[in-house]
SEDOVO-179813 format. One line per 4 residues: number of its first residue (from 1); for each residue x, y, z of C-alpha. Coordinates in steps of 0.02 Angstrom, whole numbers, padded with zeros to 5 digits. Each point is the difference from the previous one (the first is absolute). Layout:
N
NUM	X Y Z | ... $
This chain:
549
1	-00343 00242 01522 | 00132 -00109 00072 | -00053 -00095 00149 | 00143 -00098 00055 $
5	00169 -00066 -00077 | 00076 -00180 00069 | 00178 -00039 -00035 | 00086 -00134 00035 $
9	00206 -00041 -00037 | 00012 00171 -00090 | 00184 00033 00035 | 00021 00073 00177 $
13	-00204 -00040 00039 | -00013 -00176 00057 | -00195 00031 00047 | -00106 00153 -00003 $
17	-00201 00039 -00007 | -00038 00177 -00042 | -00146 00086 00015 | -00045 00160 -00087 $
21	-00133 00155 00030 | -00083 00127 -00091 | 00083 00169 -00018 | 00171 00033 00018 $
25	00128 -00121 00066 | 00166 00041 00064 | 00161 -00129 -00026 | 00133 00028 00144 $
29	00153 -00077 00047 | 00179 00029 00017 | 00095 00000 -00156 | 00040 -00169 -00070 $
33	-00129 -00103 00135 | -00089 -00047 -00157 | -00135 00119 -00077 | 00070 -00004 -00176 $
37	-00033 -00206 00011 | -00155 00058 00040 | -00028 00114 -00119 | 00085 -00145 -00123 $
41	-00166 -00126 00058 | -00093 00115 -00063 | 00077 00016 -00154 | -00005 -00175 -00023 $
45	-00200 00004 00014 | 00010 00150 -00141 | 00082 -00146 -00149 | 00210 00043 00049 $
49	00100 -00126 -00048 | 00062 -00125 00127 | 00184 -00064 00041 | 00094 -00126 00097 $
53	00062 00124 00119 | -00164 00027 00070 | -00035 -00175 00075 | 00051 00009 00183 $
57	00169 -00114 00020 | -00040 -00172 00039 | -00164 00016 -00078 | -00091 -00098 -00140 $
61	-00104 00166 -00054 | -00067 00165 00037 | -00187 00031 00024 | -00088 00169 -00010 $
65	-00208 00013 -00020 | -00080 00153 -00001 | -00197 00019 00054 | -00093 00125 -00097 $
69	-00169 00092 00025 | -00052 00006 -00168 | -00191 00038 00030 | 00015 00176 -00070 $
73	00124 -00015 -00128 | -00103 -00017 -00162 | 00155 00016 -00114 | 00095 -00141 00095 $
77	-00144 -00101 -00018 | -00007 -00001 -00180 | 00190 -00038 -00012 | -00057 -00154 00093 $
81	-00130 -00025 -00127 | 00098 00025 -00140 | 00151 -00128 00053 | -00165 -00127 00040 $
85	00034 00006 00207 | -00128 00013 00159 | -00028 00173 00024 | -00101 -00035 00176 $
89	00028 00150 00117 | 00163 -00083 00072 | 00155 00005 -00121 | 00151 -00123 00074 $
93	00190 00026 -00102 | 00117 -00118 00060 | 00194 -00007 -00087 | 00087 -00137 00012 $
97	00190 -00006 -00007 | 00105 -00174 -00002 | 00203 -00004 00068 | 00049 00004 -00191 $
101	-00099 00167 -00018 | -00141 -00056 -00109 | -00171 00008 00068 | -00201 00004 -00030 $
105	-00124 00104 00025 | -00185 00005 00020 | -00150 00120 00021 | -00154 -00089 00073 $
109	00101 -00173 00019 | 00004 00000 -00212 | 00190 -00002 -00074 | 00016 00171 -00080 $
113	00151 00058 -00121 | 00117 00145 00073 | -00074 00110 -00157 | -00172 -00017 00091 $
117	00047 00035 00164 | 00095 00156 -00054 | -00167 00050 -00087 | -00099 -00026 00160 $
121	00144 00059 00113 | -00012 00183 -00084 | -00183 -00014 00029 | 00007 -00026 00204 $
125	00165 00092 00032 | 00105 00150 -00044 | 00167 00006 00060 | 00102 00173 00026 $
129	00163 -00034 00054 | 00159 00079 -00108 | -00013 -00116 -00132 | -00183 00060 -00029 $
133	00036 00172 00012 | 00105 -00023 -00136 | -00146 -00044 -00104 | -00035 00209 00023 $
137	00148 00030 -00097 | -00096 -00090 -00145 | -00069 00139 -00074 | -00132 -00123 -00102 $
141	-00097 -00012 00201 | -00033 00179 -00004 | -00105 00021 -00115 | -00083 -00174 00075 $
145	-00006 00098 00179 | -00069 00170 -00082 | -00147 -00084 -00117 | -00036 -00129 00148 $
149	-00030 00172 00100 | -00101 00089 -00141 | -00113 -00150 -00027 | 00045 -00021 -00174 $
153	-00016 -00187 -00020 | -00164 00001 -00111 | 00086 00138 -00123 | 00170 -00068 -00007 $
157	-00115 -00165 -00057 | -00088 00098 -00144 | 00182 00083 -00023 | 00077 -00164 -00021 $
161	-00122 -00063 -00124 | 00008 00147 -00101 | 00191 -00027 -00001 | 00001 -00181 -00062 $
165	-00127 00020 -00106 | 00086 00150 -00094 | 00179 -00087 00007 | -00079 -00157 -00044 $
169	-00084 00086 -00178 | 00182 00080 -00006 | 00081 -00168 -00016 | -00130 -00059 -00115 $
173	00050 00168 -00106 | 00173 -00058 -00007 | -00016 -00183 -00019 | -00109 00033 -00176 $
177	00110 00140 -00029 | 00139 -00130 00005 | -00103 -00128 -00086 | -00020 00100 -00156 $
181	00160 00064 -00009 | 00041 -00203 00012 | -00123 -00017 -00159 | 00052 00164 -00089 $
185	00169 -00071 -00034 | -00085 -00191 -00049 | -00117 00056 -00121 | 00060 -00040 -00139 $
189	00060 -00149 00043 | -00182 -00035 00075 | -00093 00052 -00157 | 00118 -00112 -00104 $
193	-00031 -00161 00105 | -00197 00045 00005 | 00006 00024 -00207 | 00086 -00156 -00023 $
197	-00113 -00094 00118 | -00172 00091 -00051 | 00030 -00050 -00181 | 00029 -00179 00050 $
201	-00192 -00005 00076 | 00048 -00138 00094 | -00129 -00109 00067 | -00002 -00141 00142 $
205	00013 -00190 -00079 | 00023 00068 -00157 | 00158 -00073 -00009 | -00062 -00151 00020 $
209	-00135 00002 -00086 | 00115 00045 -00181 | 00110 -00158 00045 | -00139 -00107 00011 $
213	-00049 00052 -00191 | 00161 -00012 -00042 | -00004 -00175 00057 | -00148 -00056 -00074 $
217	00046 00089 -00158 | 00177 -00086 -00007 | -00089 -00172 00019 | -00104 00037 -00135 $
221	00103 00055 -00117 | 00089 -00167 00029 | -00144 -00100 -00022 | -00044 00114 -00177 $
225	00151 -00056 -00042 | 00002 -00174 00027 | -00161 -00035 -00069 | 00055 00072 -00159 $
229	00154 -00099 -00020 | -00125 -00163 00039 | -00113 00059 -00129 | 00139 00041 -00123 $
233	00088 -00194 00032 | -00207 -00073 -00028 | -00101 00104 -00118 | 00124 00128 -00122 $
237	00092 -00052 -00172 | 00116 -00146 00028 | -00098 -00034 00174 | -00027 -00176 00067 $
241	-00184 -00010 -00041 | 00019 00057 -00203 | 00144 -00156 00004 | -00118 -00101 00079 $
245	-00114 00053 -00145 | 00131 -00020 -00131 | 00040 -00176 00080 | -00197 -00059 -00022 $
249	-00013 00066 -00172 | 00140 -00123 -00045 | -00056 -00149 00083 | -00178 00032 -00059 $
253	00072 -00004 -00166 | 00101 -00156 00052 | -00154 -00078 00061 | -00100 00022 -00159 $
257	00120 -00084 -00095 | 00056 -00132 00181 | -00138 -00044 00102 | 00090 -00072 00134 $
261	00066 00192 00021 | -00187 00059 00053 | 00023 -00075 00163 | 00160 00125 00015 $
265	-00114 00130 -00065 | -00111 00005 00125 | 00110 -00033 00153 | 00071 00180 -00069 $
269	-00153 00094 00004 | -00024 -00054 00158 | 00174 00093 00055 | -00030 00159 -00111 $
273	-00174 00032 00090 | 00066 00045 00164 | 00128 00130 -00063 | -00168 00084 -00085 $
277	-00076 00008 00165 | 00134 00060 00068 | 00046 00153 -00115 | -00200 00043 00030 $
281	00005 -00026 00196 | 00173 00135 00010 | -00083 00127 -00113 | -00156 -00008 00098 $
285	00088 -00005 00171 | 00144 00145 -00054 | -00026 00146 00154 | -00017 00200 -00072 $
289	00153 00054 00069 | -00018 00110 00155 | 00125 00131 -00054 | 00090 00070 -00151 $
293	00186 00013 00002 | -00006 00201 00013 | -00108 -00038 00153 | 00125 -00095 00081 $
297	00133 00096 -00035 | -00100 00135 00073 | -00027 -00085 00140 | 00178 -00063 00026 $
301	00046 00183 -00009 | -00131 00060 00140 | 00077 -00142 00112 | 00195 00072 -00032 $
305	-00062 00165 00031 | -00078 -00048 00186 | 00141 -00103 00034 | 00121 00139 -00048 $
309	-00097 00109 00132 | -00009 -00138 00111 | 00186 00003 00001 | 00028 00196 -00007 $
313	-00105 00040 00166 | 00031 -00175 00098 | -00170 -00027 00029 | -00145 -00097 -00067 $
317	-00152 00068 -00105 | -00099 00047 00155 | 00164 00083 00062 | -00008 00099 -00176 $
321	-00156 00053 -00001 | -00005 00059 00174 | 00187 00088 -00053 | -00134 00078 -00136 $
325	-00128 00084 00124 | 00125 00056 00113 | 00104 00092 -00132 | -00182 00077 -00066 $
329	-00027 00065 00206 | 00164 00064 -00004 | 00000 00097 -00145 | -00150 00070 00037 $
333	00042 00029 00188 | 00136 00122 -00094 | -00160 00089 -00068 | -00086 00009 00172 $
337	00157 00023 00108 | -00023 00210 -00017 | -00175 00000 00038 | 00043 -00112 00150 $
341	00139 00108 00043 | -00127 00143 -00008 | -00114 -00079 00115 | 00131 -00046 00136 $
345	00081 00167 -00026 | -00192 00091 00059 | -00040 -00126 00141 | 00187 00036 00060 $
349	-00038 00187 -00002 | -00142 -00021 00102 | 00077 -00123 00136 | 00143 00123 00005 $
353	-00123 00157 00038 | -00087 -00090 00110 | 00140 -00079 00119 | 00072 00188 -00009 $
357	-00166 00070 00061 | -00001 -00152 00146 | 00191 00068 00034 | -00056 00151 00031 $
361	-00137 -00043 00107 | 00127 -00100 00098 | 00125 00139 -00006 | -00138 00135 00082 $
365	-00060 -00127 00140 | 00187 -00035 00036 | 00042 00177 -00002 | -00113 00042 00122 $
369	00016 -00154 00109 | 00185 00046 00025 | -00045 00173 00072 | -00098 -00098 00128 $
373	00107 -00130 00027 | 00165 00088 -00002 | -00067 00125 00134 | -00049 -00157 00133 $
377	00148 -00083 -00017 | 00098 00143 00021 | -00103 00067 00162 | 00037 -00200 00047 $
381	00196 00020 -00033 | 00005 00170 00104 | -00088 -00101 00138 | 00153 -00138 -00012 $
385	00163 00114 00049 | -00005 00074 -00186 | -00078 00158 00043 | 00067 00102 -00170 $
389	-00045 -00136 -00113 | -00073 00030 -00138 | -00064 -00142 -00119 | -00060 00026 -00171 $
393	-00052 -00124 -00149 | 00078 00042 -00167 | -00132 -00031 -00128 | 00092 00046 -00182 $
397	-00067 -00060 -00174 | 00065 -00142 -00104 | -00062 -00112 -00139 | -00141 -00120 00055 $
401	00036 -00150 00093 | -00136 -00124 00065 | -00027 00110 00169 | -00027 00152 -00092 $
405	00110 00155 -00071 | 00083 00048 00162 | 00170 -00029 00087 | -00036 -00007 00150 $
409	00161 00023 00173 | -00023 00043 00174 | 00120 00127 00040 | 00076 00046 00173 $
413	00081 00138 00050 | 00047 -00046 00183 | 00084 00189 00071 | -00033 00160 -00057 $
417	00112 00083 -00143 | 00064 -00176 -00057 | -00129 -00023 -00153 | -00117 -00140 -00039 $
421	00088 -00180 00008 | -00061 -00154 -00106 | -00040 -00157 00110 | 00071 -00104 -00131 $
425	00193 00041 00066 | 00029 00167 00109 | -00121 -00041 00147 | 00076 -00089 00163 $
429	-00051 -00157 00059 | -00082 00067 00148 | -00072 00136 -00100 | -00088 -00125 -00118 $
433	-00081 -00105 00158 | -00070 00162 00056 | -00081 00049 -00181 | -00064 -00177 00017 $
437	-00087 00037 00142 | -00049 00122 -00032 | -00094 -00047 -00167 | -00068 -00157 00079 $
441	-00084 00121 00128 | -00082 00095 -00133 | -00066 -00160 -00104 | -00043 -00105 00162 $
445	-00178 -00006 -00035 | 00039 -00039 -00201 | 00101 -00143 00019 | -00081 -00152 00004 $
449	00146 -00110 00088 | -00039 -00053 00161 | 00165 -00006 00075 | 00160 00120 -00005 $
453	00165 -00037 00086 | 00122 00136 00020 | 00155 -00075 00042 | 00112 00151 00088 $
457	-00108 00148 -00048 | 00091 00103 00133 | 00180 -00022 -00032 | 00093 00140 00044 $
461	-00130 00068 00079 | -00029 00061 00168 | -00091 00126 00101 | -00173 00118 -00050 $
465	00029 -00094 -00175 | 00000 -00156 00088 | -00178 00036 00061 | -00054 00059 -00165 $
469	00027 -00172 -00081 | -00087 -00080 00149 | -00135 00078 -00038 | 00004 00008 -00185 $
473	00003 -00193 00015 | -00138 -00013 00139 | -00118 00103 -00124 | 00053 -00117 -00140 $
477	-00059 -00137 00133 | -00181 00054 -00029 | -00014 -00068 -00173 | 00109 -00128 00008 $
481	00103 -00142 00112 | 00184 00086 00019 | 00146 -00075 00062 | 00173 00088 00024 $
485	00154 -00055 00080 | 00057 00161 00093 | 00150 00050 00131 | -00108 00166 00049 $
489	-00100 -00003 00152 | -00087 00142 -00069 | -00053 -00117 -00165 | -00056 -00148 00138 $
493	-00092 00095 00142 | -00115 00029 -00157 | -00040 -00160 -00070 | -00147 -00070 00080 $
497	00079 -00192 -00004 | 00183 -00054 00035 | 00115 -00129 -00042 | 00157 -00032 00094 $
501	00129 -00100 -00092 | 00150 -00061 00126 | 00144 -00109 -00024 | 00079 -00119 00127 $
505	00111 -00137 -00009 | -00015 -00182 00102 | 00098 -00138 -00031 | 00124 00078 -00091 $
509	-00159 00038 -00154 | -00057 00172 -00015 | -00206 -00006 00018 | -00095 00163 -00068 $
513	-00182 00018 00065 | -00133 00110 -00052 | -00124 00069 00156 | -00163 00096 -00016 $
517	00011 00113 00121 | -00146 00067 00124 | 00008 00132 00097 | 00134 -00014 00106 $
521	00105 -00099 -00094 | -00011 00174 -00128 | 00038 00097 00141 | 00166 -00099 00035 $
525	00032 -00008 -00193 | -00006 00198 -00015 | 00112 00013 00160 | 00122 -00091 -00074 $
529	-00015 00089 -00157 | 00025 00178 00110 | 00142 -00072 00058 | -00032 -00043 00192 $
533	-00100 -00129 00129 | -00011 00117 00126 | -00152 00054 00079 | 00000 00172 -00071 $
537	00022 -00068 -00190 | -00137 -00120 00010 | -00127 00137 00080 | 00059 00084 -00157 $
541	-00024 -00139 -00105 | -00170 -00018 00073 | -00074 00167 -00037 | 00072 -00022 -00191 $
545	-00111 -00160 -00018 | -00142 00105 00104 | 00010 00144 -00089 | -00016 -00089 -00164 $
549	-00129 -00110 00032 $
């Protein structure tokens, strides 16, 4: 519950401590003293957004802090948790707001975004004023309202999973549904790429490996060569060592006949003895060759041929024969795509009958929750100056949505004879605060929010009605803190707390201040508010507060 708001330079409050009660809390004042800047504070505290126009004039910056009593709220507490903040007993908001408009706030004296404070705002704090009751002509918080009221959180939660589940397997049907159509039409042209690359049985460093044979094999074949041409110039017909031969034959014959020509002799059998060792030496050193030419050309050919793929696909050999396998899975993904198909096609079948079996658990417990529930908010509405109400909830069939098979719409039919109205457009403002009421009366001990504001509830209201809402609001007061700003006497004798908002002006600056009233200060309050200060109107005044107390 709220235990006090502070406010400080908050456009027509220069300085204001405000305490708050249990129960039900009345707002008075005369119109414009200031109770919508109230009612604006507290918005702040809820996440609104702030503006220049709300720092007082002459001020640096606004202030607002609200003090919380968080020590049974359990679902505030693990907000807390969840955005890492103290969640002691004692919850402290405080906003912020600089001249330029821009401003800061913080829960627990940590800096919080505005996201996060609406989040734990919603948690502390409803807020019914005409722009709220518009969220009844949302059609979408029916059906929140009516399963909140049936209890039907734990099956729309098996509903919901049933759902997603079943459209989740439905979009898996039509992804692989598209995905084989997708291969249908590249088939051949997948087939053709995996036949050319199959037959190539590519292999990693093979590539490689064939160039370094090549290599090898080239510089053999070189050195074959050479070594033939060597022996050719030394050892065949007409080579240098059979001249060298020739040459000693005629100077041996020249010696035999010229002595002096043995000396000649023998210096060229020294020169012919080296070539001999030579010619031997090559013959015995001569390499097998590592390849034949048809190998090499063989080779040569395998290279081209990887290159050329190489090339075609833009990739390397890896690339290739990874291109290989995937070509393989998706041909045979072709093959398996029906059977998949089948497979999705059962499990969809059975999420389907099973989310329409949860619908129509849903659509029974809704069904008969609305009997219920239309009947006590209608008794409610008679109660608040509609006395030939009648309120019904349309529940008609459509195709599943994540909250079930139902369209759900509270109708109103506000007089007799003029037929059942949809909230969403026909239904008067003052109308829709009433049904508001009214269905807040019915859920009080559901909802879980601490606090509810009803800003105006009673507008164009007066009288028995009057009373009616005073008490409809007082009984609300038992489950939860309620506040209401209120120009009925009849709304404010009931409250058990009151809050006075006035508006002066000194100086030449118009002050608003905020009083929490006892006793007699409500008994002056609800004079005013009957319209007198005489003696007479406060005695009356007096046995309104009595009477109600």
């Amino acid at each position: 519950m709220l235990k006090q708001l502070t406010i400080n330079s908050f456009t027509l409050i220069a300085e204001a401590s405000v305490p708050f009660h249990e129960g039900f809390t009345a707002i008075t004042g005369e119109t414009g003293a200031g109770k919508s800047v109230l009612m604006k504070a507290l918005r702040m505290v809820c996440g609104d957004k702030s503006q220049a126009s709300m720092v007082r004039t002459g001020e640096e910056k606004a202030v607002i802090e609200g003090t919380f009593d968080i020590s049974n709220e359990p679902e505030v507490k693990q907000i807390l948790a969840k955005l890492e903040l103290d969640d002691d007993d004692e919850l402290i908001i405080r906003r912020e707001i600089l001249e330029n408009g821009k401003g800061r706030a913080r829960v627990n004296g940590s800096v919080v975004s505005l996201s996060d404070l609406q989040e734990l705002g919603e948690s502390l704090i409803q807020m019914h004023g005409q722009s709220e009751q518009l969220l009844l002509r949302d059609i979408r918080t029916h059906a929140k309202m009516l399963d909140e009221y049936a209890g039907n959180n734990e099956l729309l939660i098996n509903y919901s999973k049933s759902y997603n589940a079943w459209n989740n397997v439905l979009a898996e049907i039509q992804k692989t549904e598209a995905h084989a159509k997708d291969l249908a039409q590249q088939k051949d042209f997948l087939k053709f790429q995996y036949d050319e690359l199959s037959k190539a049985a590519l292999r990693d460093g093979e590539e490689e490996e064939l160039e370094e044979k090549v290599n090898v094999a080239s510089k053999s074949e070189a050195e074959h060569n050479l070594l033939n041409e060597i022996q050719g110039l030394i050892g065949c017909d007409n080579g240098i060592l059979e001249q060298v031969q020739n040459l000693q034959y005629k100077l041996r014959s020249l010696a035999q006949k010229i002595p002096h020509y043995e000396e000649d002799l023998n210096a060229l059998v020294e020169v012919a003895d080296p070539f001999e060792g030579i010619c031997k030496d090559l013959q015995r050193l001569r390499p097998s060759k590592s390849m034949s030419p048809v190998e090499i050309d063989r080779a040569n050919s395998r290279i081209a041929t990887i290159q050329k793929l190489k090339r075609k696909y833009r990739t390397d050999v890896a690339g290739l024969i990874a291109l290989t396998e995937q070509r393989k899975q998706e041909l045979d993904s072709l093959e398996n795509l029906d059977a998949d198909l089948d497979e999705l096609k059962r499990k969809a079948e059975a999420h389907k009958a099973e989310t329409n079996r949860l619908a129509a658990s849903l659509t029974e417990k809704r069904k008969d929750a609305a009997q219920r529930f239309d009947s006590a908010v209608q008794e409610i509405l008679h109660s608040l100056g509609m006395p030939k109400a009648k309120f019904f909830t349309s529940i008609t069939e459509q195709d599943p949505t994540p909250n079930g098979a139902d369209r759900i719409e509270f109708l109103l039919a506000p007089n007799p004879g003029e037929g059942e109205k949809s909230l969403q457009k026909a239904v008067s403002g003052g109308e829709l605060s009433r049904v508001l009421l009214a269905i807040k009366s019915v859920m009080a001990e559901l909802d879980k929010v601490p606090l509810l504001i009803f800003d105006e509830v009673d507008s164009g209201i007066s009288g028995e009605t009057g009373n009616s809402i005073g008490e409809a609001l007082r009984n609300l007061g038992k489950h939860h803190q309620v506040l209401t700003i209120t120009h009925l006497h009849q709304v404010a004798s009931r409250a058990q707390n009151q809050l006075a908002v006035s508006k002066k002006e000194v100086d030449g600056r118009t002050f608003t201040s905020i009083i929490d009233l006892d006793k007699n200060g409500r008994i002056e309050e609800i004079a005013r508010m009957l319209g007198g200060t005489s003696e007479t109107v406060r005695t009356h005044a007096k046995q309104l507060l009595e009477n109600n107390l």
